[in-house]
MARPAGU-200754 format. One record per atom (N, C-alpha, C): residue in three letters; z, y, x. Coordinates in steps of 0.001 Angstrom, whole numbers, plus 500000, padded with zeros to 6 digits. Last residue first. Layout:
// MARPAGU-200754
ALAZYX...
//
This chain:
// MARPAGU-200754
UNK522375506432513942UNK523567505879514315UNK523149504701514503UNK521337509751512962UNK521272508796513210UNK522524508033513829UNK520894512276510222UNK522391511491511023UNK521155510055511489UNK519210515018509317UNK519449513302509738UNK520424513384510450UNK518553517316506932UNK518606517078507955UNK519058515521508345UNK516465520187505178UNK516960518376505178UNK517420518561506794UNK514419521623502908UNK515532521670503647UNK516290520260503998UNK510898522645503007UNK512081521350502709UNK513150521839503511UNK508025523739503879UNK509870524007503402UNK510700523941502918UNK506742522345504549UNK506388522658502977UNK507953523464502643UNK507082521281507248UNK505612522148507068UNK505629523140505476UNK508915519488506900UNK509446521386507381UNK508038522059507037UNK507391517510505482UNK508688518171504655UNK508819519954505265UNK506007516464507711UNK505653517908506561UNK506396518515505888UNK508312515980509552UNK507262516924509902UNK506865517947508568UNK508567513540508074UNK509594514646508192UNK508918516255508698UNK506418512108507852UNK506750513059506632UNK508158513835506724UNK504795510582509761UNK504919511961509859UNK505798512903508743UNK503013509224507250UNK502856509345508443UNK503884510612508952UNK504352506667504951UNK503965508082505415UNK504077508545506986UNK504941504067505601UNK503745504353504855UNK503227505570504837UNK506982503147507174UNK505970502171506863UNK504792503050506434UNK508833505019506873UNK507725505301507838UNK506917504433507857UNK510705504614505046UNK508956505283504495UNK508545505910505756UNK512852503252506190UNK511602502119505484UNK510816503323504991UNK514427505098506832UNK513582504738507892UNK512352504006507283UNK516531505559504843UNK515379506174504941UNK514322505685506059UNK518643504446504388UNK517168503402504479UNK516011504121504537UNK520068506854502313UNK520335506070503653UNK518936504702503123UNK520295510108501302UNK519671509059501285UNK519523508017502136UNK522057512368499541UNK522059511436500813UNK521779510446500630UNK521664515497498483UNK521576514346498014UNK521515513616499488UNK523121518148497030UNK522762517915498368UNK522651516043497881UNK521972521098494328UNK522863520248495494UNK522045519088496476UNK519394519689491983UNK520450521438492602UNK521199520639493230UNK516026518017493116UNK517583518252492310UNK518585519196493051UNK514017518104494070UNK514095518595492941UNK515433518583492244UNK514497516303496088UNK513991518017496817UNK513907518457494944UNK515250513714495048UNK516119514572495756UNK515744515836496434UNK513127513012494332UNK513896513577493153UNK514724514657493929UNK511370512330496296UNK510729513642495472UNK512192513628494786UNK512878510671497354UNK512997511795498348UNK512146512795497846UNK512690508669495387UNK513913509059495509UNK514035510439496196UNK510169508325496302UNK510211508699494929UNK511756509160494634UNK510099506798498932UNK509507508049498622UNK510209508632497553UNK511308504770497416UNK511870505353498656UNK511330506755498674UNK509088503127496432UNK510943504042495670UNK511349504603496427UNK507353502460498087UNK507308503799497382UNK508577504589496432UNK509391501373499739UNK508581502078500073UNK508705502978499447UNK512687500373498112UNK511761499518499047UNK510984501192499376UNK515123501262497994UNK515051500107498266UNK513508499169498425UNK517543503494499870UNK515740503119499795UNK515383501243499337UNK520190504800498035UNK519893503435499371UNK518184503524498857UNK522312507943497459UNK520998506767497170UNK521071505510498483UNK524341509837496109UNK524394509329497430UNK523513507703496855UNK523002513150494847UNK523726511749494577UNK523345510883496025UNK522286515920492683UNK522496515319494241UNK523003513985494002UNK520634516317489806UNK521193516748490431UNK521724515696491974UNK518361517018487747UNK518774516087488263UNK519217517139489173UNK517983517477484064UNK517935518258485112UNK519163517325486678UNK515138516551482129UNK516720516682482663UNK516753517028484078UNK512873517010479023UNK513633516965480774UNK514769516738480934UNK513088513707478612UNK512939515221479403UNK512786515925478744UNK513315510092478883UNK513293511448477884UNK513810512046479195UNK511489507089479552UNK511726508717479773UNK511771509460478906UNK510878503759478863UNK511290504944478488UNK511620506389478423UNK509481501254480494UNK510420501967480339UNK510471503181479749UNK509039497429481306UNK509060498733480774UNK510181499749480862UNK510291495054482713UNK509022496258483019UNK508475497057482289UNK512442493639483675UNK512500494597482793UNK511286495522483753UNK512154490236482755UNK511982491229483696UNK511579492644482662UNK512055487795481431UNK512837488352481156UNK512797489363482354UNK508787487249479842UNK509580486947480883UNK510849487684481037UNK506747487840478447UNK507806486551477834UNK507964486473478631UNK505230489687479734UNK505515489506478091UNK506902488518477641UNK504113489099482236UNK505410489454482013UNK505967489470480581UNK501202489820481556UNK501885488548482309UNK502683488201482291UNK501170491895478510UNK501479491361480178UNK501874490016480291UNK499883493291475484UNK500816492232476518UNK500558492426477485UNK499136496628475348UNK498787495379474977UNK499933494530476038UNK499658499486475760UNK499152498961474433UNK498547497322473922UNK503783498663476426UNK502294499469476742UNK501619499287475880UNK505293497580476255UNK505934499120475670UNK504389499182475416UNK507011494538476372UNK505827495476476645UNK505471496604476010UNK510682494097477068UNK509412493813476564UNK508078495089476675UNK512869494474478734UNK511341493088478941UNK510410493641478138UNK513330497846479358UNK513064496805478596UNK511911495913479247UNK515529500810480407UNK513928499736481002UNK514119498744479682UNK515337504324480170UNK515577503057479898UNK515135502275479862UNK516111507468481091UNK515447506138481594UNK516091505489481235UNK516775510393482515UNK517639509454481458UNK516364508452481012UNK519021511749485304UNK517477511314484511UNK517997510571483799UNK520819512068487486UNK520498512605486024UNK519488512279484919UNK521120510305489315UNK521027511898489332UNK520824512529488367UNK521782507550488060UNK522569508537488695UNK522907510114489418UNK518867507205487293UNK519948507482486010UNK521027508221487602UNK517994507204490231UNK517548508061489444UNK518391508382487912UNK519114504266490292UNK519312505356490948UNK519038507089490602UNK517463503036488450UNK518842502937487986UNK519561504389488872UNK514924503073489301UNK515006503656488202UNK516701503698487480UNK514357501017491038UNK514385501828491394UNK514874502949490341UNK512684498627488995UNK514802498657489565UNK514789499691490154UNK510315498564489174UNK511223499804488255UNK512473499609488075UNK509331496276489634UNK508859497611490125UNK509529498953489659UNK509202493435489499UNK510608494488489660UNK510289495713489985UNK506751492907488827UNK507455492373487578UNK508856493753488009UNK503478494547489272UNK504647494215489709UNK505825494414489174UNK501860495217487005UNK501273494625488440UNK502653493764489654UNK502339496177485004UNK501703495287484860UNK501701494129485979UNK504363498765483144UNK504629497748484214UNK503687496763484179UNK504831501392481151UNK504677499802481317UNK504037499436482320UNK506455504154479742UNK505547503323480946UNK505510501557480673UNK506644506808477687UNK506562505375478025UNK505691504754479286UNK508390509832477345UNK506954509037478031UNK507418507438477834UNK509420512111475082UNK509667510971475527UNK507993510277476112UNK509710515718476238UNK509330514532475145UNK509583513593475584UNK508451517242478947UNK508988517550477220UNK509061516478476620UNK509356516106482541UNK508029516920480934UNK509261516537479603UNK510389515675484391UNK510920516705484017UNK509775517463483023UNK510420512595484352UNK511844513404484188UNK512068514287483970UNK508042512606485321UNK508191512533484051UNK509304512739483365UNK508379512737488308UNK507802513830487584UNK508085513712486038UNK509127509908488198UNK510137511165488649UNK509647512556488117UNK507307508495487678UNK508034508517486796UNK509046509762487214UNK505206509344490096UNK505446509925488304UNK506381509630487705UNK506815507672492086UNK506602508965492217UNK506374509573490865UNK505866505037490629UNK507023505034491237UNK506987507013491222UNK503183505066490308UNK503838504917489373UNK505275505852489568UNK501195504849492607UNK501479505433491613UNK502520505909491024UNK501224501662492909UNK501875502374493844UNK502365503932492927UNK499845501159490326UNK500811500776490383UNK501778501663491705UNK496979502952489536UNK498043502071490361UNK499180501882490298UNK495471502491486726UNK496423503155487958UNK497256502902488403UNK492321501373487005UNK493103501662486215UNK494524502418486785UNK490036499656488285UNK490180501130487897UNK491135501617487370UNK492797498444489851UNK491708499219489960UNK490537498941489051UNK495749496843487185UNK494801496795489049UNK493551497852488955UNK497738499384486136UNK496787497713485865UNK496146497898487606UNK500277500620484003UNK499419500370485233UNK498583498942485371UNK499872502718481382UNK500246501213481863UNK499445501811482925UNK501551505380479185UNK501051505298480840UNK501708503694481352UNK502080508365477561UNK502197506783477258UNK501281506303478632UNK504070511534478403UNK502714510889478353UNK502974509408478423UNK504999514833478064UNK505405513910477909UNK503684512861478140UNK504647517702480570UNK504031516871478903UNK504067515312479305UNK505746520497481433UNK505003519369482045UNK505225518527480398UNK505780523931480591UNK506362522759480130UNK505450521558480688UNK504188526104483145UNK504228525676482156UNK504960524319481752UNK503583526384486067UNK504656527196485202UNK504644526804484362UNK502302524461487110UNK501440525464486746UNK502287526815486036UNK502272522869490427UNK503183523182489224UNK502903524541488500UNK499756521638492210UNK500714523000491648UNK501180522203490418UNK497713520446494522UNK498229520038493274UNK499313521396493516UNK494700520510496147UNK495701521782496170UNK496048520911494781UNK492820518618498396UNK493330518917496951UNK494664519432496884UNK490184518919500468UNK491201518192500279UNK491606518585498290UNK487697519889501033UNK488387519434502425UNK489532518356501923UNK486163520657499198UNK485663519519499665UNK486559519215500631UNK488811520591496197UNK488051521116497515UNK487311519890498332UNK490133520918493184UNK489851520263494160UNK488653520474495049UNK493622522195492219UNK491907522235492733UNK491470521539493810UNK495596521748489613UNK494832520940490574UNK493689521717491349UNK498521521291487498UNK497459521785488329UNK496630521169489312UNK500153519081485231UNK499600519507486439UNK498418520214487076UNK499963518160483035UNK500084519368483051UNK500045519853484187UNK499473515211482311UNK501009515358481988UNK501239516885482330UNK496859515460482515UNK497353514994481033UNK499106515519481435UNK496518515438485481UNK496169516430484627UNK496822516435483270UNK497692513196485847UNK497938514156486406UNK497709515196485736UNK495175511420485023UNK496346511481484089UNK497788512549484582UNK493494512189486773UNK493081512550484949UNK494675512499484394UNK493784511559488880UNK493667513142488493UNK493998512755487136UNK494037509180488940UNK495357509507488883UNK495388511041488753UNK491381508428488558UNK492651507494488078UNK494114508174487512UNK490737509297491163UNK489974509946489893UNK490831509275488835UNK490608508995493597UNK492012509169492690UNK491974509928491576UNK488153508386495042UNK489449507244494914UNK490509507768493830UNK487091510934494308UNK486690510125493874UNK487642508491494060UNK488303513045496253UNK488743513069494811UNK488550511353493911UNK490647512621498751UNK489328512435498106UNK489925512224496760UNK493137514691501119UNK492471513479499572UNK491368513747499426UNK492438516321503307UNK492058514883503038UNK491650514353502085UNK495201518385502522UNK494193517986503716UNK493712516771503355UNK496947519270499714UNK496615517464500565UNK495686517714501396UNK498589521526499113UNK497513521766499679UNK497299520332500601UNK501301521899496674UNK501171521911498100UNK499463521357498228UNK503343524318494994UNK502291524066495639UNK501952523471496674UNK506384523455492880UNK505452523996494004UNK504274523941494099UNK508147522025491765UNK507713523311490960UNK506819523981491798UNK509083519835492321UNK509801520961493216UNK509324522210492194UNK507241518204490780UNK509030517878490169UNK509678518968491126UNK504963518990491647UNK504992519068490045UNK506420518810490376UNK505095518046494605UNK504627519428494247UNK505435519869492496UNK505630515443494219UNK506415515780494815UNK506164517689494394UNK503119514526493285UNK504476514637492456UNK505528515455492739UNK501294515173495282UNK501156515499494242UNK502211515545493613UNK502698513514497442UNK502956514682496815UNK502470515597496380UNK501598510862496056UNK502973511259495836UNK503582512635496301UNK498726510785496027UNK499707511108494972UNK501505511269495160UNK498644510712498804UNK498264512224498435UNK498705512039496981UNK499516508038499159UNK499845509114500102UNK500501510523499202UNK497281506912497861UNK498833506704497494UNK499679508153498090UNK495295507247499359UNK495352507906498083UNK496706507554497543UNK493954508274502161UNK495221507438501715UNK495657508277500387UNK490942508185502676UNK492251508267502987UNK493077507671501636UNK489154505141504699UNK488944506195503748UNK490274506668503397UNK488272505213508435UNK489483504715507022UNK489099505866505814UNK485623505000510015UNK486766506302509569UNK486923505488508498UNK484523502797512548UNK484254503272510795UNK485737503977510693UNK482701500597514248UNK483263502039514509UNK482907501963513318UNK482990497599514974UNK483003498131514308UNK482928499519514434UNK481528494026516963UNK482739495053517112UNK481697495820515290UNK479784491091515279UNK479974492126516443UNK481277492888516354UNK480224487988514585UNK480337488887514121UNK480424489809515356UNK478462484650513974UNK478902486156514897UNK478273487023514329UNK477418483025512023UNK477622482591513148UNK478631483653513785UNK478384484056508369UNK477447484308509715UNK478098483333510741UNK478336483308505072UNK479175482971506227UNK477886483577507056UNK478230485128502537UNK477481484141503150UNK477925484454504664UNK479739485844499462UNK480076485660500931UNK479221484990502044UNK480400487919496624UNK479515486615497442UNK479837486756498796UNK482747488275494260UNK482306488878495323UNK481239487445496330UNK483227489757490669UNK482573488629491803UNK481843488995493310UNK483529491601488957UNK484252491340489540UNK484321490101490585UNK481083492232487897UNK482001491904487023UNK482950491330487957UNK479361493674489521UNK479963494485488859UNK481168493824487813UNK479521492552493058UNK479073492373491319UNK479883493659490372UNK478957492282495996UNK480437492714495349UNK479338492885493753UNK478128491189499027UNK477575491328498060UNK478922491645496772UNK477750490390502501UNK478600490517501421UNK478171491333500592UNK477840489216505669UNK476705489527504521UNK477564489152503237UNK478926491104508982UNK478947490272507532UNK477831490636506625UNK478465492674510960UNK477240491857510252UNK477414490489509324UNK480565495108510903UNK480200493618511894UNK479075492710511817UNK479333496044508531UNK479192497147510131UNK479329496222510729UNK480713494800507075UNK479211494608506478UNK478719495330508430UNK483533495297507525UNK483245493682507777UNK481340494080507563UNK483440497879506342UNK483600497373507792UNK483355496258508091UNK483159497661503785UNK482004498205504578UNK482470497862506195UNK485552495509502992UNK483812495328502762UNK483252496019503654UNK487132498129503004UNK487238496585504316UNK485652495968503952UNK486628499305500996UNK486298499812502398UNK486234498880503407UNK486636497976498985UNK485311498319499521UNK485098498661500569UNK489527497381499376UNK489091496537499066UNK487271496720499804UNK490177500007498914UNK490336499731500142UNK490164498535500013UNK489518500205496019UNK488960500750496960UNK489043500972498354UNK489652497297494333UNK490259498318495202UNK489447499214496005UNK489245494903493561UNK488253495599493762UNK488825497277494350UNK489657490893493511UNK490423492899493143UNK488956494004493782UNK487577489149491579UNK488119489732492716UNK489197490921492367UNK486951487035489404UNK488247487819489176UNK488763488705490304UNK485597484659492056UNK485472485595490871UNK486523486133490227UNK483784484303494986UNK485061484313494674UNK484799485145493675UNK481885482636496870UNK481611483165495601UNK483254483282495237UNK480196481534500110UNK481674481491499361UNK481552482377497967UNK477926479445502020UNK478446480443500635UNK479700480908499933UNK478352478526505039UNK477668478395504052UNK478499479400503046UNK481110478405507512UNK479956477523507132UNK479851477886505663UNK482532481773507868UNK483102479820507154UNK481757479771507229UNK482768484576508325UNK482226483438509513UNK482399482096508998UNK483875485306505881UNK482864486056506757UNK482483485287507736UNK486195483901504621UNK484933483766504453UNK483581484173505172UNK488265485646505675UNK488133483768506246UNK486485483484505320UNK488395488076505058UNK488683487936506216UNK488352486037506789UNK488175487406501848UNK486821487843502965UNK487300487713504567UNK490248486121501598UNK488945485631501336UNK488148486237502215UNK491954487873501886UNK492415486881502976UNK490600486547502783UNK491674489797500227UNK491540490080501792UNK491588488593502510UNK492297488418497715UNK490898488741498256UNK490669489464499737UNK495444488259498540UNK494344487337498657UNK493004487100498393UNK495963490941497965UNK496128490130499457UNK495150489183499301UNK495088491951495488UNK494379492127496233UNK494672491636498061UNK494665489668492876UNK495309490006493511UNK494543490294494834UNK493809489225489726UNK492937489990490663UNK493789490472492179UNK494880486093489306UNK494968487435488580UNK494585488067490224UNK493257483865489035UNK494392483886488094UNK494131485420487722UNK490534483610490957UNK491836483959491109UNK492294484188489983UNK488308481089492116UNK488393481972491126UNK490589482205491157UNK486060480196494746UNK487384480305493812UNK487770481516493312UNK484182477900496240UNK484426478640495182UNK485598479029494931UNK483131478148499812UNK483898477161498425UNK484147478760497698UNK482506477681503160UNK482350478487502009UNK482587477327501023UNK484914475639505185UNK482969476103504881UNK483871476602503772UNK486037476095509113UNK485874476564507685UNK484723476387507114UNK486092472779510965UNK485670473920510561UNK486101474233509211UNK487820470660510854UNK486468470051510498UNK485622471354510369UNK490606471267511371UNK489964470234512391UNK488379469919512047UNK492150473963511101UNK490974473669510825UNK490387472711511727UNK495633474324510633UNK494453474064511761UNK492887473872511128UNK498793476218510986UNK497342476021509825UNK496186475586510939UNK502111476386510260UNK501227475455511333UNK500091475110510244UNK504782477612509472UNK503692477147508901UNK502587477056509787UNK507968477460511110UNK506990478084510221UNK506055477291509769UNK509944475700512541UNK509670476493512989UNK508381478185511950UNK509297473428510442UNK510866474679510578UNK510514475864511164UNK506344473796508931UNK507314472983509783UNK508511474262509519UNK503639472623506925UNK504742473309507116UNK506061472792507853UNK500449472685507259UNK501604471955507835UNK502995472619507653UNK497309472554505785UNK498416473806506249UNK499606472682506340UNK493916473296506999UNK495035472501506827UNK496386472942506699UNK491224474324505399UNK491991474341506413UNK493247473522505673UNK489131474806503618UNK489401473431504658UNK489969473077505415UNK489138476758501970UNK487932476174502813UNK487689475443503859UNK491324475922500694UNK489747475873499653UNK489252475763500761UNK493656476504501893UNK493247475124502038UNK491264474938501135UNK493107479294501777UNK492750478913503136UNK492595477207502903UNK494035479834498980UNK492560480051499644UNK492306479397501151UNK496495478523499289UNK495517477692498099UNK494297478244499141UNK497730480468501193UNK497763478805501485UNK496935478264500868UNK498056482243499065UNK497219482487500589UNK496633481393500825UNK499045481983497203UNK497951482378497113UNK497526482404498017UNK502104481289498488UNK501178480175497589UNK499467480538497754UNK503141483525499071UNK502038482907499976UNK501496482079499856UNK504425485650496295UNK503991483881497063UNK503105483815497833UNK506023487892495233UNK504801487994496366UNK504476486557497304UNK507332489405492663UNK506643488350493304UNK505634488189493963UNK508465492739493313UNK508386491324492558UNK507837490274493715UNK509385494069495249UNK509463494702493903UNK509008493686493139UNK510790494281498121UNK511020493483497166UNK511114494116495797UNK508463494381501167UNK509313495460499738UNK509672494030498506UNK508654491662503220UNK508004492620502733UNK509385493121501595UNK508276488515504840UNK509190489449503601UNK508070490665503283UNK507524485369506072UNK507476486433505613UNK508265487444504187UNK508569482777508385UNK508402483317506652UNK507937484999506915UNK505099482946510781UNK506520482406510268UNK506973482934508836UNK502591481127510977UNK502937482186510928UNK504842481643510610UNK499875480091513484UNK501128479799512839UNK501363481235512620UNK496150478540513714UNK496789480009513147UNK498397479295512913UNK493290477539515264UNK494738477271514642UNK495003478744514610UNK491531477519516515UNK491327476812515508UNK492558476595515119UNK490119480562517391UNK491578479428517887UNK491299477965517386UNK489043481887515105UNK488847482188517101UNK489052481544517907UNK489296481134513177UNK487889480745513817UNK487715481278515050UNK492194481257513072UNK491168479712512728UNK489978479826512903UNK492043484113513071UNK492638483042514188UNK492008481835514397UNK490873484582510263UNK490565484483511785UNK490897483931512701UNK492693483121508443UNK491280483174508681UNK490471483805509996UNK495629484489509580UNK495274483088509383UNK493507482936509585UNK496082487022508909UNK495913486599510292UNK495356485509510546UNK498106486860506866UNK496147487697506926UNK495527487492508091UNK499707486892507343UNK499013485742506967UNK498219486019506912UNK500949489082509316UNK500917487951509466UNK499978486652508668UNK502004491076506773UNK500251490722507263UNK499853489668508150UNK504565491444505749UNK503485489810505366UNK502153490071505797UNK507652492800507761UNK505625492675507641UNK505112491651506858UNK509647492861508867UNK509566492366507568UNK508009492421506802UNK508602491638511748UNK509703491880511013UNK509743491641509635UNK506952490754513747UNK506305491096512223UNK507300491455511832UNK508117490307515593UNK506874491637515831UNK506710492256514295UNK509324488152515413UNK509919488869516106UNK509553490716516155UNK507568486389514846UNK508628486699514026UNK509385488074514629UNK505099486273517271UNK505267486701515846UNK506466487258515203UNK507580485628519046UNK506835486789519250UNK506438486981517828UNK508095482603517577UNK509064483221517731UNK508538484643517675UNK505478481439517669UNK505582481887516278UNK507170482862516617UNK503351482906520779UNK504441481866519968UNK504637482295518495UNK499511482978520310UNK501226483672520537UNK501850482210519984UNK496512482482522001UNK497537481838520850UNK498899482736521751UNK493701484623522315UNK494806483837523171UNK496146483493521295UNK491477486507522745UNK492071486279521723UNK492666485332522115UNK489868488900524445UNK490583487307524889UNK491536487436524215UNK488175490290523330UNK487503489451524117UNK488131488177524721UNK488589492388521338UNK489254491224520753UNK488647490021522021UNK489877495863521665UNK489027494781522616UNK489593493478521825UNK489959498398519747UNK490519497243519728UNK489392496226520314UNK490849501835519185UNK489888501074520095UNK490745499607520404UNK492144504377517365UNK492371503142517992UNK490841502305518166UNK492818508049516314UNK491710506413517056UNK491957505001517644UNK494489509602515927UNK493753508879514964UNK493210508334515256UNK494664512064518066UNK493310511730517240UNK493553510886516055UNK497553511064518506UNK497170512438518435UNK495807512798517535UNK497330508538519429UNK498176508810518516UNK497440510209517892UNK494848506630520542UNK494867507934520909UNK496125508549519298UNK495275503426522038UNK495645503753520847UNK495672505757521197UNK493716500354522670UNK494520501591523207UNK494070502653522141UNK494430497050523078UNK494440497977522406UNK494634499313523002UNK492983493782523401UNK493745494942524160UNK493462496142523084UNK494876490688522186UNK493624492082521939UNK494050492765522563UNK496281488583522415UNK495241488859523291UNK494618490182523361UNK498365488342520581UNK497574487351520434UNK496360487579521579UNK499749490643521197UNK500607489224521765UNK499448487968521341UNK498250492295520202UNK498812492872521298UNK498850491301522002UNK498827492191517548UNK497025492019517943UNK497279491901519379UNK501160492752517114UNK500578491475516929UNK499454490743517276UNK500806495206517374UNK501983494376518471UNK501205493412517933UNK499282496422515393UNK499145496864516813UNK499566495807517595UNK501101495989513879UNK500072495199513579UNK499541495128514684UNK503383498022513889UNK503593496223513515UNK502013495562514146UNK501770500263514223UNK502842499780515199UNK502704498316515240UNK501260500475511279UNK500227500512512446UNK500374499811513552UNK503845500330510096UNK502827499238509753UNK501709499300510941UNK504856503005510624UNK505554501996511850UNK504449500273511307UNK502046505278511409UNK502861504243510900UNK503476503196511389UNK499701507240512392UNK500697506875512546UNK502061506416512504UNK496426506567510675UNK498160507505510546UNK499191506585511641UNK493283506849512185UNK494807505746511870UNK496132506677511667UNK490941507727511714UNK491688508495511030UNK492926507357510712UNK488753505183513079UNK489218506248513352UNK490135506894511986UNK488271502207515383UNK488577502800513876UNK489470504113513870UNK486424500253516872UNK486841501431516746UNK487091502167515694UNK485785497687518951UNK486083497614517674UNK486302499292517693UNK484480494924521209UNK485425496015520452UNK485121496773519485UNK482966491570520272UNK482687493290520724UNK483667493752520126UNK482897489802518233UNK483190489454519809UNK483599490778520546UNK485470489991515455UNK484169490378516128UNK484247489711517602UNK487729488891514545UNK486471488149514090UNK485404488712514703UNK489519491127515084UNK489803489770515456UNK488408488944515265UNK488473493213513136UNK488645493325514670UNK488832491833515217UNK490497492371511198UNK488968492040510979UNK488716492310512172UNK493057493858511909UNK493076492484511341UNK491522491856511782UNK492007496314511615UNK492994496321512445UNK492641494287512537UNK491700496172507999UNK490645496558509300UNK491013496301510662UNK494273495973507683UNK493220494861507318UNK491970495354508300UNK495424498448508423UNK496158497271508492UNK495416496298508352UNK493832500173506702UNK493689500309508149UNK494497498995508744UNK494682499970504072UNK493148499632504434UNK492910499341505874UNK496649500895503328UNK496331499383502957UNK495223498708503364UNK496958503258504680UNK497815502383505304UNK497022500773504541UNK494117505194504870UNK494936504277503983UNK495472503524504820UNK493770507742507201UNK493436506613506862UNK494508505878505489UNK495794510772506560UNK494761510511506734UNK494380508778506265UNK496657514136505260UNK496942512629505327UNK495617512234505910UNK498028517077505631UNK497158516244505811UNK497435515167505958UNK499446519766504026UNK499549518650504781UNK498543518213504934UNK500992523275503526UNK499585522176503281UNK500052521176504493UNK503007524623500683UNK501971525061502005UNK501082523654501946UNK506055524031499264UNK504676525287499272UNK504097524905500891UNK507988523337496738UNK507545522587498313UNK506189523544497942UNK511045525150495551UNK509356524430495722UNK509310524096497358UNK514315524049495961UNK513394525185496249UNK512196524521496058UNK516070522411495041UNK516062522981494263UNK515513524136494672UNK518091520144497618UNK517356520541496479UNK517262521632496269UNK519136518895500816UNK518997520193499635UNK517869520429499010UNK519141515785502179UNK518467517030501359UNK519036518070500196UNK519674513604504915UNK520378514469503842UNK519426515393503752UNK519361510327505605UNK519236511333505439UNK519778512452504221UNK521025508345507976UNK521225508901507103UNK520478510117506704UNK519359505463509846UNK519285506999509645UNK519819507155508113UNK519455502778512394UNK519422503433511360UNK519504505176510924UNK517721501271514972UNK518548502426514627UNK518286502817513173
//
């Protein structure tokens, strides 16, 4: 079932929400469960249609699951891990790519793993090349048939070296998820380092992985025999709590994040702060405001962790629509990440993208003809317009413009940001949003 949604603009968003687990984190944890013998228990799960996805998958491969919606708890028995068809897969995963993340375990529960193609948000390039290279490093086999991709390990996984191009953080999940039980040492260098990167670390370390993380971006791996079950609280969801953060600064409001931590989004305070945003931050959570004052133009690359995210992005540039001056952005992490930005010219904003690199140094992208930079002059004053979601966080970022723009805006695909926000029709009324849905 699809959904039209409709919003009236042009009142603050005032009061308080709560977010909880990272969707990027709890999806891989969910995953690692598979590699223990003993159940499993992970607490502060948002209730996401990604939760859902993954849930089913663990579901059709054997795991019993039972799931307290209300708490945030899921309890995952992995005791009879059983082979699915690749059809059930396809069928479960929809447009999901965690499916391959699936691979390194399976292969040491099973000795086989199939997946079928995979999709996901289309904001650039997302090859399963990177998957396939790490899993053939430690010996696995990969077959590609019609039906999908057929991966066996006929000689076991062993530990092997490898070094990644660029710090991508699927395929340091895949690493540790297939390194934690491989025969002997694995050393992977250029890791991502994410902070749901550390967190899957501390859960895999609670199974009795033995894992070691460097300061220059090298992660060690010394394979175990067996791995036990887990109990560990998701750290929260810092994407989440920046976007309405934004959402607060482009309504002119206040709203009160239950949850955020400061120290994951120390990244995105600072430069939050730089463009004029309010802030206090509490041990429970973080109160972002719109301070009354002119919001401030600001020069702003995204890069992998420490640096700011890229998820990020999408949601500020909407805020940046309405500071003084001209901002520049640049684009590191993902080449189409700012086709979202044409929609937004149609409510008023005035945005202009370019190939070339705005930021203070090249990209990957430098000499590619993808437009990942861009331009903002502000303010302007956005007004209603009939949108499509075209992936997650644009999706979101469309549903901050549209509570900041005068008149009525209609947003259809709204269903794709239940992937990632839990509940956000809910808060919308919690913050007194005006909106309503057509389903059909």
């Amino acid at each position: 079932m699809s959904s039209t949604f409709h919003v009236r603009g042009g009142r603050p968003l005032d009061g308080e929400i709560t977010v909880r687990g990272a969707k990027n984190l709890v999806s891989k944890a969910m995953v690692a469960a598979l590699l223990g013998e003993d159940p499993s228990v992970l607490r502060s799960v948002p209730d996401i249609s990604d939760v859902r996805i993954v849930s089913n998958l663990l579901s059709i491969h054997g795991v019993k699951i039972e799931h307290d919606v209300a708490g945030g708890t899921l309890q995952l028995d992995p005791s009879n891990v059983e082979r699915a068809h690749v059809a059930d897969i396809d069928a479960h995963a929809g447009s999901s790519r965690i499916p391959i993340l699936f691979c390194g375990p399976l292969l040491h529960r099973l000795g086989e793993a199939i997946i079928p193609d995979l999709g996901g948000c289309r904001i650039g390039d997302r090859p399963i090349n990177y998957h396939l290279d790490v899993l053939r490093s430690f010996g696995a086999v990969v077959d590609k048939r019609e039906m999908g991709i057929y991966i066996t390990a006929p000689n076991g996984l062993r530990g092997t070296k490898i070094h990644l191009e660029y710090p991508s953080v699927g395929a340091t999940e895949q690493v540790l998820l297939t390194a934690v039980r491989a025969q002997g040492v694995t050393e992977l260098t250029n890791a991502a380092v994410e902070p749901e990167i550390e967190d899957l670390i501390a859960v895999l370390q609670k199974m009795g992985a033995l894992i070691s993380l460097q300061t220059d971006r090298t992660i060690t791996i010394e394979g175990v025999d067996r791995l036990s079950g887990y109990e560990h609280t998701a750290l929260s969801d810092r994407i989440e709590a920046g976007s309405w953060a934004c959402a607060a600064l482009v309504t002119k409001g206040s709203v009160f994040v239950r949850g955020a931590e400061q120290k994951p989004m120390a990244t995105f305070l600072n430069v939050f702060r730089k463009v004029g945003g309010g802030m206090e931050i509490r041990e429970d959570g973080i109160r972002f405001f719109h301070p009354g004052t002119p919001l401030k133009a600001i020069a702003l690359e995204t890069d992998v962790h420490p640096g700011f995210m890229t998820d990020w992005q999408q949601p500020l540039v909407v805020a940046l629509t309405q500071a003084d001056g001209i901002s520049i952005l640049h684009e590191t992490v993902y080449e189409n990440r700012l086709g979202f930005t044409s929609a937004l010219g149609d409510m008023g904003a005035h945005i202009q993208v370019y190939r070339e690199c705005l930021g203070g140094s090249s990209c990957r992208f430098g000499r590619s003809n993808y437009n990942h930079s861009a331009v903002v002059s502000g303010p302007t004053a956005l007004h209603g317009a009939d949108i499509t979601v075209p992936d997650l966080r644009g999706g979101f970022s469309y549903l901050i413009a549209a509570l900041g723009a005068e008149g009525v805006s209609t947003i259809r695909g709204i269903d794709l940001i239940d992937r990632g926000y839990e509940s956000f029709r809910d808060k919308l009324g919690a913050l007194g949003a005006e909106f309503w849905e057509e389903s059909r």
